[in-house]
C-alpha positions in Angstrom: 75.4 128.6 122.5 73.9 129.0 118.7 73.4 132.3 117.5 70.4 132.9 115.2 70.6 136.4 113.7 71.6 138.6 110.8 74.2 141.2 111.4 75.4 144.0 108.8 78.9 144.4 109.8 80.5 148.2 109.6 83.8 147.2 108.6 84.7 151.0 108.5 85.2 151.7 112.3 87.1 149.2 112.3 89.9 150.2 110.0 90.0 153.1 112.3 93.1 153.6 114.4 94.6 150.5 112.7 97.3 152.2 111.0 100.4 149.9 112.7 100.5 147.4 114.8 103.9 146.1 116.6 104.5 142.3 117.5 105.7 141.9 121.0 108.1 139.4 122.7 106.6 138.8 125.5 105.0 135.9 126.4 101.9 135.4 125.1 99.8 132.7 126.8 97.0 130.8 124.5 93.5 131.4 124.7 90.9 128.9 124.0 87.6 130.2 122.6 84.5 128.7 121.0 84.5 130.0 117.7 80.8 130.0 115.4 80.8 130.1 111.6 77.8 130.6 109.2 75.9 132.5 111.9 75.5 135.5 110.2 75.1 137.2 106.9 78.6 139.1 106.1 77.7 141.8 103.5 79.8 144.4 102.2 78.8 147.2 100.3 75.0 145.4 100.5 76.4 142.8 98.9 76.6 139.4 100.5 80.1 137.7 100.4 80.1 134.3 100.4 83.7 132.9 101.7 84.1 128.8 101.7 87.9 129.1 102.8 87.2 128.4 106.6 90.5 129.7 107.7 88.8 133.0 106.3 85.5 133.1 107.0 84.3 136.2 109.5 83.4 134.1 113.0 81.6 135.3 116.5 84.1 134.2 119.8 82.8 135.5 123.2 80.2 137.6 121.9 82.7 139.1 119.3 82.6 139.3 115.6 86.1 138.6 114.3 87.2 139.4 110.8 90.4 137.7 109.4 92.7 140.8 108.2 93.5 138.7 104.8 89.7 138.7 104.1 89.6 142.5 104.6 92.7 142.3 102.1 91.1 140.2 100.0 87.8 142.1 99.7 89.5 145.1 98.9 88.6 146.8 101.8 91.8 147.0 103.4 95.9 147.4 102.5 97.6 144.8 104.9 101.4 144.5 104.7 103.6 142.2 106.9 106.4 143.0 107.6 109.2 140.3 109.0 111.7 141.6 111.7 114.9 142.2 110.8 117.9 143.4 112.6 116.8 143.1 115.8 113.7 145.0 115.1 110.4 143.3 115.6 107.8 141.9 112.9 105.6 144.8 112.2 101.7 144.1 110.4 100.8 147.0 108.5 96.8 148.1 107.9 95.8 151.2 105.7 92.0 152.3 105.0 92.0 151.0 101.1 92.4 153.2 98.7 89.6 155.3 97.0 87.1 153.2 94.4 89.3 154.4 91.6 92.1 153.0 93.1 90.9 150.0 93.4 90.7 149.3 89.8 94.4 148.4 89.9 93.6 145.8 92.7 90.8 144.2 90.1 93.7 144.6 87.0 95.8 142.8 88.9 93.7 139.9 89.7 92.2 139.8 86.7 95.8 139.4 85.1 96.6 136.7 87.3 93.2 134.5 86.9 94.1 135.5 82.9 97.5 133.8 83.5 96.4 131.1 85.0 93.6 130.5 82.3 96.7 130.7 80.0 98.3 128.0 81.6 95.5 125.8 81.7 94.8 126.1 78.0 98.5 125.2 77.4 98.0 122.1 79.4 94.7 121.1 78.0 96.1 121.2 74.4 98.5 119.2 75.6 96.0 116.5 76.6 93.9 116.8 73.7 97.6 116.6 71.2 98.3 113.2 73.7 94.7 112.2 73.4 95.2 112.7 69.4 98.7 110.7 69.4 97.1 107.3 71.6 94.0 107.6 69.1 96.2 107.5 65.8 98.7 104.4 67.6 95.7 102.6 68.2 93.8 103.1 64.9 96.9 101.9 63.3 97.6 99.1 65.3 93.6 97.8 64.8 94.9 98.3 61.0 97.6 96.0 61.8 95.9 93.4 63.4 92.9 93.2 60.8 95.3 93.1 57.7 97.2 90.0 59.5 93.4 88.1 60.3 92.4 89.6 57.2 94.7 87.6 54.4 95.6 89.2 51.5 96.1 87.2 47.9 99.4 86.3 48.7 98.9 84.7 52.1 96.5 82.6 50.7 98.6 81.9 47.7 101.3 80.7 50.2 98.9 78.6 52.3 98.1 76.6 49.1 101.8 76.2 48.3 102.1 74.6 51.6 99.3 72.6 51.9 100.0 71.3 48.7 103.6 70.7 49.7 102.3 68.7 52.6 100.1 66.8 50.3 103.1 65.8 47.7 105.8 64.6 50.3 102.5 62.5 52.7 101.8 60.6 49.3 106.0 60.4 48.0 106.9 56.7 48.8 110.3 57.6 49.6 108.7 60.0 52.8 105.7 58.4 53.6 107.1 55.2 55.7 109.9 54.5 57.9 111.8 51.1 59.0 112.0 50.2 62.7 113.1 47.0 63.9 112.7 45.5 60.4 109.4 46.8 60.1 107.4 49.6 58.0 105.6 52.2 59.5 103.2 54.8 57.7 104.1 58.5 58.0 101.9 61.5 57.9 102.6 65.0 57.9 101.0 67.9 58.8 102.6 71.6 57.5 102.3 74.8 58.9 104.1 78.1 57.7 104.8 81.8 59.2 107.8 83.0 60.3 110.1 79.6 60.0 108.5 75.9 58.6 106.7 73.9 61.2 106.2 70.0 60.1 104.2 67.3 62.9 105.5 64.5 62.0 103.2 61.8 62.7 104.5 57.8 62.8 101.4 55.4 62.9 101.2 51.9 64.5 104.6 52.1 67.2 104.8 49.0 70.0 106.8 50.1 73.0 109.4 48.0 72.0 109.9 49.6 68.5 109.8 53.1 70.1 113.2 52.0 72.2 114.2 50.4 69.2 113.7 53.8 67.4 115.3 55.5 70.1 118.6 53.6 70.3 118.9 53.9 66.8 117.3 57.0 65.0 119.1 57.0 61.4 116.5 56.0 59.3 114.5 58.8 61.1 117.0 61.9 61.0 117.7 60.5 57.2 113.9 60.7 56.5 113.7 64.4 57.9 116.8 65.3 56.3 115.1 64.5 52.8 112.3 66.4 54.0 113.9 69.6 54.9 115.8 69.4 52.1 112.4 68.9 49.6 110.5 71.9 51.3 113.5 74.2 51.4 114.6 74.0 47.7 110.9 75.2 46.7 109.4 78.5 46.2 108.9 80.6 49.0 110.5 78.8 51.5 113.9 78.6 50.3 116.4 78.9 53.0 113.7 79.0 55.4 114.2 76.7 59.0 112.0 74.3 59.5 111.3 72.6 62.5 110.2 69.4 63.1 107.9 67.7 66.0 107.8 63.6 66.1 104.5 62.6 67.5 103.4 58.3 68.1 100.2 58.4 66.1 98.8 55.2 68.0 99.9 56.4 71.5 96.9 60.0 71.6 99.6 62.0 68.9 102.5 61.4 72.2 105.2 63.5 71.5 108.3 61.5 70.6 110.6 64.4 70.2 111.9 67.3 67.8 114.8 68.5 65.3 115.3 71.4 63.5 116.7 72.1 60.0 118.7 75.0 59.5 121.4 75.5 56.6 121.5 71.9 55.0 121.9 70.2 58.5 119.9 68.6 61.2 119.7 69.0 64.6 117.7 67.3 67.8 117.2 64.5 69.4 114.3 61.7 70.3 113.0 62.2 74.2 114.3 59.8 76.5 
């Protein structure tokens, strides 16, 4: 069944004789009725209220209109007070003809004062978003400030990349570091510097059999002596005194195959060939 029509509802008989209204205990047994929204036009005071809490709206069940006593409450059109039982005395709903116009002024106050306080509240929490939004924006600006002035480099970076690359150039062409003995043979060493934090030297060893890497292997002195008088040349110069430097081994002939690796750290050597 659809109803099609427009109804004015007198709200004011209704309020009539509605003064208190006792819970029982009995029994009650559950009715089930087919209940229609949106059927008609609920106006008060020729004004049309539009409700979109369903659990509110006016409805029409068997041919009855039915309007929820919190809607009349919240309309203003009706005082409705529950009260709980207590002491053996049964729960007890409570509905009063609202007061006169001027009364209801309070009513408004109130809710004014509450949608005030919650405005309040919602200002407090959006400046707190916008002071969080502020904080992430600075962090981030600074860290992109951080990030260009290290791909950015300044006159002492490059200063200190000439140093080392000049370094690199020095000790590759120095006879006593550019060649190493192996099973009673000469090899040619090249070198290949790097510098931020620590020192970072490839060592490259050109022209290695199979044979003379086991021979190398077995016996690594003349290597470990070799780096040892490298460390000791790059950290007695300016900047990178005291600095650790680490070095990689690499077999030039064999695709740069990495041979092993030491580090030098306070005057002493450390590391081993692979095996």
């Amino acid at each position: 069944m659809k109803f099609k029509f427009l109804k004015n509802v007198a709200l004011c008989g209704l309020l009539i004789g509605l003064t208190s209204f006792n819970s029982s205990y009995a029994a009650s047994v559950p009715i089930t009725q087919q209940a229609y929204y949106d059927t008609f036009t609920f106006k008060v005071n020729s004004i049309v209220q539009y409700i979109s809490d369903i659990t509110k709206k006016p409805f029409i069940a068997n041919s009855r209109v039915y309007v929820p006593i919190s809607t009349l409450s919240d309309l203003g059109i009706a005082n409705v007070q529950w009260i709980p039982q207590n002491a053996g005395m049964p729960a007890e709903l409570r509905v009063m003809p609202a007061q006169a116009a001027e009364d209801k002024s309070a009513y408004y106050e109130q809710k004014l004062n509450e949608l005030a306080t919650q405005i309040a509240q919602k200002d407090v929490k959006i400046k707190e978003l916008e002071e969080n939004v502020k904080k992430l924006t600075d962090e981030n600006s600074d860290l992109k400030k951080k990030s260009d002035s290290r791909s950015t480099p300044s006159s002492d970076d490059r200063d200190i990349k000439n140093k080392v690359y000049d370094l690199q150039s020095d000790i590759s062409r120095d006879r006593d570091y550019d060649r190493i003995t192996i099973n009673r043979k000469d090899f040619n060493v090249s070198y290949s510097f790097r510098y931020k934090r620590d020192f970072e030297a490839e060592v490259y060893i050109k022209g290695l059999s199979n044979d003379d890497i086991t021979a190398l292997k077995d016996n690594d002195r003349q290597l470990t002596r070799l780096l040892e008088d490298v460390g000791k040349e790059i950290t007695r110069k300016d900047p990178f005194k005291n600095v650790n430097v680490y070095f990689t081994i690499y077999d030039e002939s064999n695709n740069s195959k990495q041979l092993g690796s030491f580090d030098y750290k306070d005057d002493r050597l450390r590391g081993n060939l692979s095996r």
